[in-house]
Each structure stands twice: as structure tokens, then as C-alpha cells.
Backbone as CSV, one residue per row, in Angstrom:
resi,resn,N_x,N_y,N_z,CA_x,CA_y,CA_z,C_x,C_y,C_z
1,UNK,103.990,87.254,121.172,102.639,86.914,120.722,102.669,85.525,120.090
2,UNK,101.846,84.720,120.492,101.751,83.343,119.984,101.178,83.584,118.396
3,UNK,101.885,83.045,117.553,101.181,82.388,116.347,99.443,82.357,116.126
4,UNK,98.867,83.400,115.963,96.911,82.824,115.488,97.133,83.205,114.103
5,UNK,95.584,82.101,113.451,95.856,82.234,111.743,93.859,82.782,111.792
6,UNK,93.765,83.121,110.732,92.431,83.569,110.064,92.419,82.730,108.769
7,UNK,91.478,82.222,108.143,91.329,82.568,107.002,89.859,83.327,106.465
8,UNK,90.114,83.930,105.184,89.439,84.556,104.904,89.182,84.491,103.493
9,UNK,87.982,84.776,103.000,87.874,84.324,101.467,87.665,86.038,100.419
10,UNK,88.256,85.882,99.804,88.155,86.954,98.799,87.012,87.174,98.064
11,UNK,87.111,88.139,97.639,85.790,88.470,96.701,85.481,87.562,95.177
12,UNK,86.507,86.761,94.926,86.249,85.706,93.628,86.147,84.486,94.371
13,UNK,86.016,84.249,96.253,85.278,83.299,96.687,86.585,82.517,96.924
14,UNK,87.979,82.784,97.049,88.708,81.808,97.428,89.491,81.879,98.997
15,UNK,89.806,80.755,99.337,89.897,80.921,100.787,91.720,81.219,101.110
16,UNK,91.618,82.306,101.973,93.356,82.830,102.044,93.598,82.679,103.559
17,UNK,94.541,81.681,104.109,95.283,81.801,105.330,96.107,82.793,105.724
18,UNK,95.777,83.542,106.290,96.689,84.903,106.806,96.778,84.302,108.631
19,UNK,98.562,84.781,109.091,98.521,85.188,110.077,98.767,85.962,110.798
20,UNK,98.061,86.293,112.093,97.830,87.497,112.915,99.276,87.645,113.388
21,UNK,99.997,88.820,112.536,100.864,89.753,112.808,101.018,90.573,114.605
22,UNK,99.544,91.129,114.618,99.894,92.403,115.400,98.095,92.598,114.985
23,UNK,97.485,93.273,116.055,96.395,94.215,116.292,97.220,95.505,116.714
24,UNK,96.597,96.917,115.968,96.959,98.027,116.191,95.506,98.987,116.413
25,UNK,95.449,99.457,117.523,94.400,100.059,117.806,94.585,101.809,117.848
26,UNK,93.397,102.524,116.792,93.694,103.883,115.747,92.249,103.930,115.861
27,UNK,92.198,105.402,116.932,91.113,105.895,117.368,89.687,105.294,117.669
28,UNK,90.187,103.878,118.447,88.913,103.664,119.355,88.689,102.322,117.740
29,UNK,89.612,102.065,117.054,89.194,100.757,116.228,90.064,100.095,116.043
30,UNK,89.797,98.684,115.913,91.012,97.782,115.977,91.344,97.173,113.944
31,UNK,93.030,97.226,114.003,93.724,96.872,112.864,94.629,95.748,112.685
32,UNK,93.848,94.554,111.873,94.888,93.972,111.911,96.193,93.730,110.957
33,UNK,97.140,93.375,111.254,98.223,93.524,110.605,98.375,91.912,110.110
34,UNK,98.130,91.677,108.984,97.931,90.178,108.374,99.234,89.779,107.359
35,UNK,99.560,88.169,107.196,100.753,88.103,106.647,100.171,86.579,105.739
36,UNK,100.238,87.218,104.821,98.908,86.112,103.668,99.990,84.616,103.889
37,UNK,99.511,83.363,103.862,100.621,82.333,103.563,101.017,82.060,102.683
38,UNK,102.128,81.798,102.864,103.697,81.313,101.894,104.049,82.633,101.458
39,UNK,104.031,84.136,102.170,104.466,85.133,101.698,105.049,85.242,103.068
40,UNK,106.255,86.006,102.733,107.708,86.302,103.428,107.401,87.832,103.771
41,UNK,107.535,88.871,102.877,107.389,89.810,103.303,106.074,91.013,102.899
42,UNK,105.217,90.715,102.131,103.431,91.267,102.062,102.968,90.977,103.178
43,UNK,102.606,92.389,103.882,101.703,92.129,104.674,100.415,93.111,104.397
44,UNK,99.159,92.616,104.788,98.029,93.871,104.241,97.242,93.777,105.685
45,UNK,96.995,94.957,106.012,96.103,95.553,106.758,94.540,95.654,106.830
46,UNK,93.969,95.074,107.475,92.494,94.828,107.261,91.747,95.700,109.172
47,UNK,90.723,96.269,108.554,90.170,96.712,110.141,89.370,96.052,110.634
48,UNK,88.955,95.543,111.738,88.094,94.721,112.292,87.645,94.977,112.751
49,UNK,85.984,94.499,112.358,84.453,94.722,112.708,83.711,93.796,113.496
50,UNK,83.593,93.610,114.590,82.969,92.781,115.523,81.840,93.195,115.075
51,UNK,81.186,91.797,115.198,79.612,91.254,114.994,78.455,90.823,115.928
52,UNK,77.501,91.014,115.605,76.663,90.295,116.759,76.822,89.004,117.006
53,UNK,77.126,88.563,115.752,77.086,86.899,116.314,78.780,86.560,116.729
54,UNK,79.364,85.338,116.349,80.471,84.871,116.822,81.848,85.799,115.671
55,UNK,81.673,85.810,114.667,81.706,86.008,113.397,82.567,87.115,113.672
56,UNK,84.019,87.084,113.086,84.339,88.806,112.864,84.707,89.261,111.662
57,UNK,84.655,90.297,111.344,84.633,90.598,110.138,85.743,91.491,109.785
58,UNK,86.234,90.898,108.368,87.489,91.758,108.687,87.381,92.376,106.875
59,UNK,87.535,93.727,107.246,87.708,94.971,105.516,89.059,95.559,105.398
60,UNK,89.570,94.752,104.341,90.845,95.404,103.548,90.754,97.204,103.595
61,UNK,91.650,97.341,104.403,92.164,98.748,104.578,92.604,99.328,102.960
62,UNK,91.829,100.171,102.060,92.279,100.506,100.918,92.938,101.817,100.971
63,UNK,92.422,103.108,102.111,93.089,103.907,102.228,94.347,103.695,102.389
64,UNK,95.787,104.285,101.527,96.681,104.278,101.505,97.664,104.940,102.740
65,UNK,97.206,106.103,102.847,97.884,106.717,103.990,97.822,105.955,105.799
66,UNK,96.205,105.759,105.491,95.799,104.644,106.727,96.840,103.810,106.848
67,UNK,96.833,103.014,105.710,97.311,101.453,105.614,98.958,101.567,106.033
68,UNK,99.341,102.786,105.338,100.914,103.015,105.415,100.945,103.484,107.130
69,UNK,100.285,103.918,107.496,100.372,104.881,109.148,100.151,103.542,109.858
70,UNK,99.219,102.939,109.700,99.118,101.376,110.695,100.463,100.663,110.319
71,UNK,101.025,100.405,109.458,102.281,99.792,109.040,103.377,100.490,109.454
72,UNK,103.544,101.312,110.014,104.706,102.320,110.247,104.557,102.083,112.080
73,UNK,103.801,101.957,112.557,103.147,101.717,113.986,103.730,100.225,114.387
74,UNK,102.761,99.424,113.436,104.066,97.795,113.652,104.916,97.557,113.760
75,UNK,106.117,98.487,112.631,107.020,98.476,112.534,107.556,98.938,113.658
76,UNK,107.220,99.759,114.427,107.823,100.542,115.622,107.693,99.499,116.669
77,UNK,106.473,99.263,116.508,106.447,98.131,117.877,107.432,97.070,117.812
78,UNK,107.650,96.262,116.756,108.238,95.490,116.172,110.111,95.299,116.860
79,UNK,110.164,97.035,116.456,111.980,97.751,116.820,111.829,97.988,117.879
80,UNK,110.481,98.018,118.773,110.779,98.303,120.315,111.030,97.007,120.656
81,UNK,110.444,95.599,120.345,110.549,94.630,120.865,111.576,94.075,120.566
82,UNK,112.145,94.282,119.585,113.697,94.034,119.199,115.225,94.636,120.377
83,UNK,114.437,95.851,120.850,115.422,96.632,121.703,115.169,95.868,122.995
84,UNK,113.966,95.693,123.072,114.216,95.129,124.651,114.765,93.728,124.799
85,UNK,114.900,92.670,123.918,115.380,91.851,123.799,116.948,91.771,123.664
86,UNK,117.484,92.700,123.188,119.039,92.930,123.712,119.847,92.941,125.229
């Protein structure tokens, strides 16, 4: 997967460069797997809401179990792509 970045602004209005990890798709909705910049290993999970207009919208995954089950999914993909590369 090539390198794409987002940014996105928080709720106290400041603007955060995250990049696109991984989309994980969990029952018919798409998750992205985000990696905030100048952080090594935080990554947070946000679900994405397509819009009418160009615009997508992306909501911090707060459910815990969610957030941990989409993260456990990456991770797998992650060790599959690791295996086939051997």
C-alpha cells in the first residue's frame, strides 16, 4: 500500500496529520487504521462516513472492544503480509 496522509482537526480545533495505515471493512462499514505523526507506535481507529459532497468524514472509534477487534484484524493482515514476503 502506498503511503496516503489525512489530516484532521480535533475537537479543540487543531490540525493532526495521520497516515492511512490500512482500511478494514466490519459489517458492510469501512475502518480506518490511522498512525498520528511523529508517533512510532499509537495507532487509533476512526470509522468512515462518506458524504454527499467530496468531504469524508472520519469518527474516532471509542468503543473499546470495536477498536481492539479492528486492531487485532490489522495486525493479522499485517503477519499475513509479512509471511508472504518470505
Amino acid at each position: 500500500m502506498k503511503e496516503e496522509f489525512i489530516e484532521l482537526t480535533d475537537k479543540d480545533g487543531n490540525k493532526i496529520k495521520y497516515e492511512i495505515l490500512d482500511v478494514i471493512v466490519r459489517d458492510e462499514e469501512d475502518y480506518a487504521v490511522l498512525l498520528p505523526e511523529g508517533s512510532e507506535d499509537e495507532v487509533v481507529i476512526f470509522k468512515v462516513l462518506p458524504s454527499d459532497d467530496e468531504e469524508t468524514e472520519y469518527v474516532e472509534v471509542t468503543d473499546e472492544e470495536l477498536a481492539d477487534s479492528i486492531f487485532d484484524e490489522f495486525i493479522k493482515r499485517i503477519d499475513a503480509e509479512d509471511e508472504e514476503e518470505k
